[in-house]
C-alpha positions in Angstrom: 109.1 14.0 103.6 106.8 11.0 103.3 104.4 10.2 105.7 100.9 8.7 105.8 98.7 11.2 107.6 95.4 11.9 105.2 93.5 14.8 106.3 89.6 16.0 104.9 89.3 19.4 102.6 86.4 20.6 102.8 86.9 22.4 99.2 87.4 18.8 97.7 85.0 16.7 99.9 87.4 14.2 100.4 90.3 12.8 101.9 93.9 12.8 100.7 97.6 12.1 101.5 98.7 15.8 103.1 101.3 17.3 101.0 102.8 20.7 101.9 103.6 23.5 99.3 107.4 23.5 101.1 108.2 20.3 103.0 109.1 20.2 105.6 107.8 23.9 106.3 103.7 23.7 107.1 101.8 26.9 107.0 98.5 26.9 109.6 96.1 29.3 109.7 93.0 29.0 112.4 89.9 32.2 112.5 90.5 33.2 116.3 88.0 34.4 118.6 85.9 38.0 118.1 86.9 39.3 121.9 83.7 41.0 122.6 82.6 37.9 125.5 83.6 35.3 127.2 84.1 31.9 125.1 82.2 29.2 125.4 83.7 25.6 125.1 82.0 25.3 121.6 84.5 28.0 120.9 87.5 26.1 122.7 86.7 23.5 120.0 88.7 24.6 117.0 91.7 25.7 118.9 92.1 22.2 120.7 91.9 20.6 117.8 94.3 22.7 116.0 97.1 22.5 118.8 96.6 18.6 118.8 97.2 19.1 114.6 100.1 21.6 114.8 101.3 19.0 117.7 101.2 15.9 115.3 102.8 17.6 112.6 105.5 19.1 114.7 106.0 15.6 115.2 106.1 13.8 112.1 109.1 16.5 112.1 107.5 19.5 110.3 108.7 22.9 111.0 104.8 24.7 111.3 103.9 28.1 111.6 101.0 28.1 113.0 98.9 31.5 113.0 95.5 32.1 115.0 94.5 35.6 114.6 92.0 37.8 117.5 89.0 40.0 115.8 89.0 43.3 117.5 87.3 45.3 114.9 85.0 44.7 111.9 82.5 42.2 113.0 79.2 43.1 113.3 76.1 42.2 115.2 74.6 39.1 113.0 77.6 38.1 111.3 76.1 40.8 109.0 77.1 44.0 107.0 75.1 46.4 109.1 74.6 47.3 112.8 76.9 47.8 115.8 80.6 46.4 116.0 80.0 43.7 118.8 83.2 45.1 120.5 81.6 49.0 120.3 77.8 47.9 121.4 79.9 46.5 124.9 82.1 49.5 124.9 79.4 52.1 124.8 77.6 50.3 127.3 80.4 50.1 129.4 81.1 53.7 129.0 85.2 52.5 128.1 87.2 52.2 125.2 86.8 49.3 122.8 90.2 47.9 123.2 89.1 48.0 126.8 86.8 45.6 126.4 89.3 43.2 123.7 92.5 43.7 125.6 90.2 42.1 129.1 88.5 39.6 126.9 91.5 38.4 125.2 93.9 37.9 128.1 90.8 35.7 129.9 91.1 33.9 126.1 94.5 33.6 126.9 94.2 32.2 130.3 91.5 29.7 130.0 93.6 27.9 125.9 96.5 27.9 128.2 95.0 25.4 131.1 93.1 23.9 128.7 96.8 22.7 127.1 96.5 24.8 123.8 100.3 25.9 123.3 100.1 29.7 121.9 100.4 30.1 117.9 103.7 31.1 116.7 102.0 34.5 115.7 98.8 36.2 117.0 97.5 39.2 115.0 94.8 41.2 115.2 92.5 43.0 113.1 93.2 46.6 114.2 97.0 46.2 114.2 97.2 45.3 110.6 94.7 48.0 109.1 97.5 49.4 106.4 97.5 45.7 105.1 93.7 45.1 104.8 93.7 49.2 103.1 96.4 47.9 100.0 93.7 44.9 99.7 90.7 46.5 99.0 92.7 48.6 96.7 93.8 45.6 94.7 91.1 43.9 94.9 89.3 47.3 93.4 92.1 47.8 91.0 91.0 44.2 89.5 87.6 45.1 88.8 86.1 43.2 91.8 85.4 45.8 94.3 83.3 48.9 94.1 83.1 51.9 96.9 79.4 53.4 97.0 79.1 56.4 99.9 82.4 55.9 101.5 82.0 52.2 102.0 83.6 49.7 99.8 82.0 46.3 98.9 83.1 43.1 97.4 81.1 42.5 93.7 80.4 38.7 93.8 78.6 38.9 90.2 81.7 40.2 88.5 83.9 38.0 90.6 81.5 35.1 89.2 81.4 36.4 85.7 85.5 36.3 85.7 85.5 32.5 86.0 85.3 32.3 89.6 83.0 30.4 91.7 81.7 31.8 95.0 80.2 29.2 96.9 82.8 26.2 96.3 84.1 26.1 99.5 80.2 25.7 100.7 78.8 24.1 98.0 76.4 26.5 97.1 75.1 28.0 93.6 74.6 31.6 93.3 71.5 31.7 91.5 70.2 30.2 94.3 72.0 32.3 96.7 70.5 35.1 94.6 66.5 33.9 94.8 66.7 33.5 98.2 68.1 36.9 99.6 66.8 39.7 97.0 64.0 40.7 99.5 66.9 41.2 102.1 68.5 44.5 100.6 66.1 47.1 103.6 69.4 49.2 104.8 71.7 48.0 102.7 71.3 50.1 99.3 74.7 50.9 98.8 75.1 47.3 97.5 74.6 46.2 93.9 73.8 42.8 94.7 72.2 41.4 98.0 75.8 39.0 98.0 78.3 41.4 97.4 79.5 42.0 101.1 81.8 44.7 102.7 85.1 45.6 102.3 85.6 48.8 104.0 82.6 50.6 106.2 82.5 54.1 107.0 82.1 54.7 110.0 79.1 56.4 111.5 78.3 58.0 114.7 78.1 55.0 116.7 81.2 53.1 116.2 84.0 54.4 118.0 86.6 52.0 116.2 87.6 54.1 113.1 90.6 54.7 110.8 91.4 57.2 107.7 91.3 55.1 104.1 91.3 56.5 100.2 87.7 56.1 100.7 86.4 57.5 104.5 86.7 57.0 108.3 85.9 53.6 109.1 86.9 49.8 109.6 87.6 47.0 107.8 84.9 44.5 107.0 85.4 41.4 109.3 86.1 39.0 106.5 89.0 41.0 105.0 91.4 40.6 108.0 92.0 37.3 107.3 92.9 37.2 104.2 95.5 39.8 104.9 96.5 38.9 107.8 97.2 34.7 106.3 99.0 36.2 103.6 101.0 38.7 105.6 102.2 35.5 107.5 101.9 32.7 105.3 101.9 33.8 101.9 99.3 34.2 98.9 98.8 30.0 99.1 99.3 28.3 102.6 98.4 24.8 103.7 96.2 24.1 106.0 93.1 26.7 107.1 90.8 26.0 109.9 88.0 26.9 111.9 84.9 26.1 112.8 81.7 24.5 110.3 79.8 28.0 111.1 82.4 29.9 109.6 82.6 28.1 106.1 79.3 30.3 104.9 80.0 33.4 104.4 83.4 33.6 106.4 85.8 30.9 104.6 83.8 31.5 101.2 84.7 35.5 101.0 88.1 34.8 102.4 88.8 32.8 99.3 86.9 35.4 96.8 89.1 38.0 98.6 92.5 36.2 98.0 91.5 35.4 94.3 90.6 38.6 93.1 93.8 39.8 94.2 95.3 38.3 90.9 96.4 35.1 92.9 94.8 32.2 91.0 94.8 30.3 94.7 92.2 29.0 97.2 94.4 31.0 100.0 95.0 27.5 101.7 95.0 24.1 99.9 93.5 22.6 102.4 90.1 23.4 104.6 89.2 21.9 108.1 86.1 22.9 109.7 85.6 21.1 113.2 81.7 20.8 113.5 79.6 22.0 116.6 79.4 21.7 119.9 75.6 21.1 121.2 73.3 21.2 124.3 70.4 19.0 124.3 71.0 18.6 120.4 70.9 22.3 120.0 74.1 24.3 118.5 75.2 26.3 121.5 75.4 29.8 120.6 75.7 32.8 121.9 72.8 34.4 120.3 70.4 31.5 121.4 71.6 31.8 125.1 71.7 28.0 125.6 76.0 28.2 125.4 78.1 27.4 128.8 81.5 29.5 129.4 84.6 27.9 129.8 84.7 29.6 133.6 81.6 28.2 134.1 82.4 24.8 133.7 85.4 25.0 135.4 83.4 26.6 138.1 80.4 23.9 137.8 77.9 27.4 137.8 75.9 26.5 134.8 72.7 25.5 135.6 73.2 22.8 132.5 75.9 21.0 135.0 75.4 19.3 137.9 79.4 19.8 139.1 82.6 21.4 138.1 85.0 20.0 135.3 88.8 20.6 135.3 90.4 21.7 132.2 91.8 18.8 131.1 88.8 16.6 131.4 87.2 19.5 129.2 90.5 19.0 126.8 89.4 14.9 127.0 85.7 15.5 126.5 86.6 17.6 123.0 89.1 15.1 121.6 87.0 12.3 122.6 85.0 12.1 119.4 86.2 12.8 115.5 86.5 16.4 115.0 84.0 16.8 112.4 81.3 14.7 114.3 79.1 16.8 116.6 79.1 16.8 120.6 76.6 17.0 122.8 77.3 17.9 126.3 76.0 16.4 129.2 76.7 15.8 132.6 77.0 12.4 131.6 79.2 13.1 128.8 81.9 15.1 131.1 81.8 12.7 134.0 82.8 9.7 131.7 85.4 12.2 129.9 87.0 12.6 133.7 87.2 9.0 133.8 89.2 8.4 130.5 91.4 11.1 131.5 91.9 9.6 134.5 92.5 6.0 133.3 95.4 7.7 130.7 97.4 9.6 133.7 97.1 6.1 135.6 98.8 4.8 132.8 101.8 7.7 132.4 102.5 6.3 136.5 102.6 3.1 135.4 105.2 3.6 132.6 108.1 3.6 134.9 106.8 0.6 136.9 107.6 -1.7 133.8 110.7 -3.1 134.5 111.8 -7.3 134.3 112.4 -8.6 138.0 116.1 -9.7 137.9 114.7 -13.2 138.6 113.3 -13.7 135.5 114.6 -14.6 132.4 113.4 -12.7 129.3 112.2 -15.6 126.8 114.8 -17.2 123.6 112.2 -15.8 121.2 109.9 -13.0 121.7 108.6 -11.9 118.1 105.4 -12.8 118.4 105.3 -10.9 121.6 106.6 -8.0 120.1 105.0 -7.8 116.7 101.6 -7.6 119.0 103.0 -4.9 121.3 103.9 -2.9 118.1 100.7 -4.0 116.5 99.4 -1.9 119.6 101.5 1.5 119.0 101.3 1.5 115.4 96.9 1.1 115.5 97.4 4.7 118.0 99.2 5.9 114.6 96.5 4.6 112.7 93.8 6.5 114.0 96.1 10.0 113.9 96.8 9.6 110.4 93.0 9.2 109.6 92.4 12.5 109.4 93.4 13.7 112.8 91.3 10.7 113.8 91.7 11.4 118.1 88.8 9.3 118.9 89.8 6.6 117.5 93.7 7.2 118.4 92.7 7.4 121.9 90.7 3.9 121.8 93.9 2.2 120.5 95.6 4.1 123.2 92.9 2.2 126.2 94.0 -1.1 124.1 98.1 -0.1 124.5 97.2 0.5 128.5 95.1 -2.7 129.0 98.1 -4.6 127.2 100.7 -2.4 129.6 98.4 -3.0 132.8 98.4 -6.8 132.3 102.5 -6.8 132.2 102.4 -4.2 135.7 100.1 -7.1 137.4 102.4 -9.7 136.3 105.9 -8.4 135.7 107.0 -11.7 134.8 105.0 -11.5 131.7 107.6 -8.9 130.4 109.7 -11.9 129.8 107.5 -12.3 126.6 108.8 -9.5 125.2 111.9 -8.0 124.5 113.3 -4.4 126.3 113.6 -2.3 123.1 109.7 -3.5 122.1 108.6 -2.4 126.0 110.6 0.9 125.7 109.1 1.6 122.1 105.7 1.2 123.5 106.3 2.7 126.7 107.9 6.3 124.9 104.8 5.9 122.3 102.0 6.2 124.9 103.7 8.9 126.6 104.6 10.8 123.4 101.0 10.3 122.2 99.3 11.2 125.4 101.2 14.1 126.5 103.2 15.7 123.7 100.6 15.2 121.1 97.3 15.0 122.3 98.5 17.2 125.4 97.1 15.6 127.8 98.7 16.2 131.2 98.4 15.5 134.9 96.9 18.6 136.7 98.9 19.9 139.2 98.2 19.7 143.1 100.0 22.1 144.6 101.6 20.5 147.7 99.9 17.3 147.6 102.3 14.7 146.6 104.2 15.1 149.8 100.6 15.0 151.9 99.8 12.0 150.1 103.1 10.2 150.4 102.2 10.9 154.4 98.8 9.6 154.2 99.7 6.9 152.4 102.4 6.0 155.3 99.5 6.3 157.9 97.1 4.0 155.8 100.4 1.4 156.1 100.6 1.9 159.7 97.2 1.6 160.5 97.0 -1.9 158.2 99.9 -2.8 160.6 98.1 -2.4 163.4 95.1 -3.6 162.0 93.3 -0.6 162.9 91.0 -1.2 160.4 88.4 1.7 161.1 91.6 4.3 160.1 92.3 2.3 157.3 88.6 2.5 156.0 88.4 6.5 156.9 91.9 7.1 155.4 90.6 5.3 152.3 87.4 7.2 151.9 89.0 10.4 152.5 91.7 9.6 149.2 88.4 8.5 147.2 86.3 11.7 147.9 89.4 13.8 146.3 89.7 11.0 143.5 92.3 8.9 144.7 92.0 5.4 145.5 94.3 3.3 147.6 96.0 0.2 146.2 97.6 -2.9 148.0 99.9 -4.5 146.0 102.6 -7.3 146.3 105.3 -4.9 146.1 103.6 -2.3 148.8 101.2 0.4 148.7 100.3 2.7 145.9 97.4 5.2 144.9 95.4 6.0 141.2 93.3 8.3 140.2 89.8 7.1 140.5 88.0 6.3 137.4 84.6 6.2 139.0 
């Protein structure tokens, strides 16, 4: 299969024609949430992108398996090799069990990628349910000379790995010598290791964590890198195609996923191709969890964030993520989410006009309409454009305003669709609703029960105009704007739009 999208590896630096190890079969891999808290919507990042990805390929007529895993065990307080599990610390506090506290987390997880359009990965595993896969790991990984157990726990031995040919720190771009200088003094409580890099395999488990399972080696858990790599290449194989997630998990995350897979005798980088979407931001600030600056996604869907004047709906907060290249940075703002509404808004004003587009039977459509249709195509095929540049949405949805403004001018003048010929409009017409809705799935929120009150209302504007009872017509009016709707007089009757204000 031949097609022109170009996508960004982070291992290479550069961009390049995507080529899958088994057209038309694509492997995806995206690092899933640790369910120890609520997300924020810097964490709703990565999977929003990688649903509009696994979208796109699906169709450019891939066959994907896309795989997004859940952490329930193994990562520790500071991204670190010591310290509490994250999931225990709540547990203990909580005086329940720890998958308790993942099963609650990861169902609200659930919930909130569902209204925010994500459609679920083909397969969802999770660290504790693939424990006897991450055990025959270590022991391969040990078995090749690159692993080492010291009091019960085992650790990964980046010098050896290095020594071997291998290079930790590609992915990142870092040397280990440097690496080296700049963490020897930070060894306090972690003697077991040979070198301040090598990192865990296996812990044993101590009195505090309650997560624990029998190994060759002690009672314990699986270090939170390792499930990953066994988990990608339970599902997708030694080498895959595409791995994702998000900037802050390239260093030490990504980079000991790929030591992991390699010292496991498979000469591969796991995936051939690396994505990191970059960072979400308040007030130019990463938002993180740990610096308590991060909004929830119930919180903006609720507006009870102090950092937002209002509530958003889901798919404005969908808009407000693809709105910019993945790989740029966001802030968020009030400002920011209020004009995301109103793009939003603009495109489901354009999937009601679709329909509308239809030559009077008055008209005759025009002897030659190429030049009319090479422009309308010219339209469609810039929305491709932007796609294929590296999952370009931000761009893809600009071409998309220019396809609506070119598709509003032919609704205000229906005789102007004489310019063009029927399969050209119907081309155009099935491209903006593919794009919008299938692939960057983008969809108009339901109202329960409203279309029928608003067909009424609008029927009681009409009489009113009749009558010219003009103060109901003003108060019906403001009523429809105040939920978003604005009333529109045209030649061939009355008909509403979402407000863009």
């Amino acid at each position: 299969m031949q097609h022109p999208l170009s996508l960004y590896n982070t291992l290479t630096r550069s961009k390049a024609p995507f080529q899958p190890l088994h057209a038309p079969f694509v492997g995806v891999y995206l690092c899933g949430p640790t369910v120890y808290n609520e997300a924020h919507i810097g964490n709703a990042r990565g999977p929003v992108v990688f649903d509009v990805l696994t979208r796109y390929l699906r169709h450019l007529g891939y066959t994907v398996r896309y795989v997004r895993n859940i952490t329930d065990v193994g990562h520790l307080e500071g991204d670190t090799d010591e310290g509490d599990d994250k999931i225990g610390k709540i547990a203990r506090a909580r005086q329940v069990e720890p998958m308790q506290v993942a099963e609650g987390y990861a169902n609200l997880y659930h919930r909130h990628m569902e209204v925010l359009g994500c459609l679920p990965p083909d397969i969802e595993p999770r660290a504790s349910g693939h424990i006897t896969e991450q055990v025959e790991m270590i022991q391969q990984i040990i078995d090749n000379g690159f692993g080492y157990e010291s009091n019960g726990s085992v650790y990964f031995d980046v010098p050896a790995y290095n020594a071997a040919g291998r290079h930790y720190g590609k992915l990142s771009n870092r040397v280990v010598e440097e690496l080296l200088a700049g963490s020897r003094d930070n060894l306090a409580g972690q003697e077991e290791k040979r070198s301040p890099l090598d990192f865990a395999l296996w812990k044993k488990a101590d009195e505090r964590h309650l997560m624990r399972w029998p190994s060759p080696w002690s009672d314990g858990f699986p270090g939170w890198h390792l499930e990953c790599s066994a988990m990608s290449r339970k599902y997708l194989g030694t080498e895959f195609d595409i791995h994702g997630g998000g900037l802050d998990l390239m260093f030490p995350h990504h980079e000991c996923e790929i030591a992991q897979s390699q010292a496991c005798n498979h000469p591969t980088n796991e995936a051939q191709v690396w994505m990191h979407n970059n960072m979400i931001t308040v007030n130019g600030q990463k938002m993180s969890k740990s610096l308590g600056n991060f909004i929830t996604i119930s919180q903006l869907f609720e507006g009870s964030n102090t950092t937002l004047a209002q509530p958003y709906s889901p798919m404005t907060a969908r808009f407000f993520l693809l709105q910019a290249h993945y790989r740029s940075t966001v802030d968020i703002t009030d400002e920011g989410l209020q004009a995301a509404r109103k793009g939003y808004r603009k495109l489901m004003n354009g999937l009601r006009l679709l329909e509308k587009l239809v030559l009077p039977a008055d008209v005759e459509r025009a002897p030659d309409t190429e030049k009319g249709d090479a422009e309308l195509r010219k339209l469609v095929a810039d929305c491709y454009t932007g796609l294929n540049d590296d999952l370009n949405t931000a761009r893809a949805i600009a071409s998309l305003f220019n396809l609506l403004r070119k598709l509003n001018g032919f609704a205000a003048n229906l005789a102007t669709l004489a310019t063009v010929s029927a399969v050209a409009v119907e081309e155009a017409t099935t491209a903006y609703h593919t794009l919008v809705v299938d692939v960057l799935g983008l969809v108009d929120e339901p109202r329960a029960n409203t279309e029928d009150l608003l067909r009424l209302t609008l029927e009681f504007y009409q009489e009113a105009k009749a009558t010219k009872a003009y103060d109901k017509v003003d108060q019906i009016r403001a009523a429809l704007k105040a939920q978003g709707i604005v009333v529109k007089d045209t030649k061939a009757g009355v008909d509403w739009a979402y407000s863009e204000e």
